[in-house]
C-alpha positions as CSV (number, residue, x, y, z in Angstrom):
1,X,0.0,0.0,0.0
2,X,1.2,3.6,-1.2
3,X,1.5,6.3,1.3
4,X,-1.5,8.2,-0.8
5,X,-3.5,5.2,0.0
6,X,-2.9,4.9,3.3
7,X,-3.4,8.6,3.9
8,X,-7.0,7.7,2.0
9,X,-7.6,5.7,4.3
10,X,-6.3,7.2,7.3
11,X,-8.4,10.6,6.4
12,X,-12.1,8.0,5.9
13,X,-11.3,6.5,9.3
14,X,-11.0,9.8,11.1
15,X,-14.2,11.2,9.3
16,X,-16.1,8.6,10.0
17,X,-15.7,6.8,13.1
18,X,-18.1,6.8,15.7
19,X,-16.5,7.5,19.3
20,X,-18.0,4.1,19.8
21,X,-15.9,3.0,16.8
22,X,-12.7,4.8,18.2
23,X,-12.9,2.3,21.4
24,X,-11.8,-0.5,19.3
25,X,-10.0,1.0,17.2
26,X,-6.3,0.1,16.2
27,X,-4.2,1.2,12.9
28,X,-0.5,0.9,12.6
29,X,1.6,2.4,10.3
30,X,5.4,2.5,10.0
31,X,5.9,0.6,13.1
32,X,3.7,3.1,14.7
33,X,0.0,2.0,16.3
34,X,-2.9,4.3,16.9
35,X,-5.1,2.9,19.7
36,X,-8.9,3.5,20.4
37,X,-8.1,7.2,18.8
38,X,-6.2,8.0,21.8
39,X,-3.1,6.6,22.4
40,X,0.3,6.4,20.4
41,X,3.0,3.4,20.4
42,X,5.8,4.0,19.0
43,X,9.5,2.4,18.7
44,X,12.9,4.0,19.5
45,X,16.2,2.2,19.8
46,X,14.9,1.8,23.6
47,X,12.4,0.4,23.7
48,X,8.3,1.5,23.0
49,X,6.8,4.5,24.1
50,X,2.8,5.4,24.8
51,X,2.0,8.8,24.2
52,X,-1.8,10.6,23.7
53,X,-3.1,11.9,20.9
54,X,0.1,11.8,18.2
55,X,2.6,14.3,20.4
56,X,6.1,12.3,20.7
57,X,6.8,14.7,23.3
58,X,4.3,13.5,25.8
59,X,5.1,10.2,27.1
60,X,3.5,8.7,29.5
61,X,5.0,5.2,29.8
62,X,8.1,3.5,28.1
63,X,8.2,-0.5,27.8
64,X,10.3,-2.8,26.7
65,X,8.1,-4.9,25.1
66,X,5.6,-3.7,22.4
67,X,2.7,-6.5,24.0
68,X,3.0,-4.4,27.3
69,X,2.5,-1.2,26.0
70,X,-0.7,-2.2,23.8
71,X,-2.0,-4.1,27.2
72,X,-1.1,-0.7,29.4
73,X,-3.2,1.3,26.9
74,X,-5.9,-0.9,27.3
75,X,-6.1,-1.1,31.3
76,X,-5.7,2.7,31.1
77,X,-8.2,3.0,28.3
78,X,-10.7,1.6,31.2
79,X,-9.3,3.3,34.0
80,X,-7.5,0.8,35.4
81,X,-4.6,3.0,36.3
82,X,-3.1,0.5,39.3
83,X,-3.3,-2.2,37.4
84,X,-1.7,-0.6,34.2
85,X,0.7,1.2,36.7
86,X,1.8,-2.5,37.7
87,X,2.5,-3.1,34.0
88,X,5.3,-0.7,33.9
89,X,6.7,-2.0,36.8
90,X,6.8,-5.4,35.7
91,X,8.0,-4.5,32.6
92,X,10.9,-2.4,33.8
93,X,11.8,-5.0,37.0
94,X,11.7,-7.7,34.5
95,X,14.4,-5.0,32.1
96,X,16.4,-5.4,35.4
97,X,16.1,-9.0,36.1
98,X,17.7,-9.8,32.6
99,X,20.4,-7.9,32.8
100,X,21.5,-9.1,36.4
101,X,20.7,-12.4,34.9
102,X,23.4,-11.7,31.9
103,X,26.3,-11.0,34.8
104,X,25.3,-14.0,37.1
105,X,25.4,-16.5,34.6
106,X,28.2,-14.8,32.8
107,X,30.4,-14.6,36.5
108,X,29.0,-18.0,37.3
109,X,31.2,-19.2,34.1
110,X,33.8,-17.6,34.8
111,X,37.5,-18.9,35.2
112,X,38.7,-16.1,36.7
113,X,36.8,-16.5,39.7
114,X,37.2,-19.2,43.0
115,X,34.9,-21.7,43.0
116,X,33.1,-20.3,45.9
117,X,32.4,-17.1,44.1
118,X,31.2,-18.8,41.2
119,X,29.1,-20.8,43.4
120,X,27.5,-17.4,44.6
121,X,27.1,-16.0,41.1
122,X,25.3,-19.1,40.5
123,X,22.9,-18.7,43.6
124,X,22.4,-15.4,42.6
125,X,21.5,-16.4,38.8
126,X,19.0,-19.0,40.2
127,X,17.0,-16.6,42.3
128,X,17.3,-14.0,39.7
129,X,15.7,-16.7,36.9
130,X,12.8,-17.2,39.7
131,X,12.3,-13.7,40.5
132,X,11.3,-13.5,36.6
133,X,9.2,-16.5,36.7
134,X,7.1,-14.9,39.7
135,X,6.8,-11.2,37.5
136,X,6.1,-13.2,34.0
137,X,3.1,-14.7,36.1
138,X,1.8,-11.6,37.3
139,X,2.6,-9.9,33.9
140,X,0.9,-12.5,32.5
141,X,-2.4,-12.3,34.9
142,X,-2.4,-8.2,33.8
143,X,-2.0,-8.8,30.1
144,X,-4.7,-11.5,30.0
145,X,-6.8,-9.3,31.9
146,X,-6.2,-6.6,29.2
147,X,-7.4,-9.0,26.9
148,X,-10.6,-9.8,28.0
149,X,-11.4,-6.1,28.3
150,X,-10.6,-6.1,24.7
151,X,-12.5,-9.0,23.9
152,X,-15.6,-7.6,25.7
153,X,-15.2,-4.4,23.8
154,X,-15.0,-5.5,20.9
155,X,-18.3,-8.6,21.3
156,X,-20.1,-4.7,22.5
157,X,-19.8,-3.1,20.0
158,X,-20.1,-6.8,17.6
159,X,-23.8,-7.0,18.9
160,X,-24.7,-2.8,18.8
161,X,-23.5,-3.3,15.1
162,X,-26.2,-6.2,14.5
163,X,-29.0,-4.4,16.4
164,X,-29.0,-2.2,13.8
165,X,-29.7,-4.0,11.0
């Protein structure tokens, strides 16, 4: 698809989508995504960022992990603010976890250190690996949550669309 046609597209959506429409809603384009005609996700070399109504410079969360971001917009999108507030700190914990995860194992390998050092860095590695086991399951819990909401939105508006014919 041409940028013309998108921009066709782009233009009819915005023209005629109900607000009840917009709830559902979700358009990407160059690895950018419009969400229920509020939010923006969009990629940098850090990760993704969340931002309302198209302004990069008003970011209101930054994830690692594109599935988090689209799953904080939707707990927000239904004012679920703790619950999407726990998203980002899963999501950045879990940023953590791997990296500390990287130097463990990496330091439990090592020649360089004694053995009882290693054996340390390898304690360390295994309750690192089951700290992100216990925030992949709550992470998990919040997203699948998110998706439900979705689910039910979308079913909504499903049946509201066959009512009227």
């Amino acid at each position: 698809m041409t940028n013309k046609q998108f921009n066709k597209i782009e233009r009819f959506f915005k023209q005629e989508l109900t607000p009840e429409l917009k709830d559902v809603t979700v358009a990407a384009r160059n690895g950018e995504y419009e969400l229920f005609g509020k939010y923006r996700i969009f990629k940098n070399r850090k990760g993704f960022y969340v931002g309302f109504e198209k302004k990069n410079d008003d970011i209101k969360a930054e994830f690692n992990s594109l599935k988090n971001a689209v799953a904080w917009c939707t707990l927000n999108s239904t004012n679920q603010r703790i619950e999407a507030k726990n998203i980002e700190k899963i999501d950045r914990k879990l940023s953590s976890i791997d990296v500390n995860i990287d130097i463990h194992r990496t330091l439990s390998k090592s020649s360089k250190l004694d053995r009882e050092a290693r054996w340390t860095q390898t304690i360390k590695l295994q309750d690192d690996i089951k700290k992100k086991k216990e925030l992949m399951k709550d992470l998990k819990t919040l997203i699948n949550s998110s998706k439900r909401i979705q689910l039910k939105r979308f079913k909504i508006r499903k049946s509201n669309q066959n009512s009227y014919r």
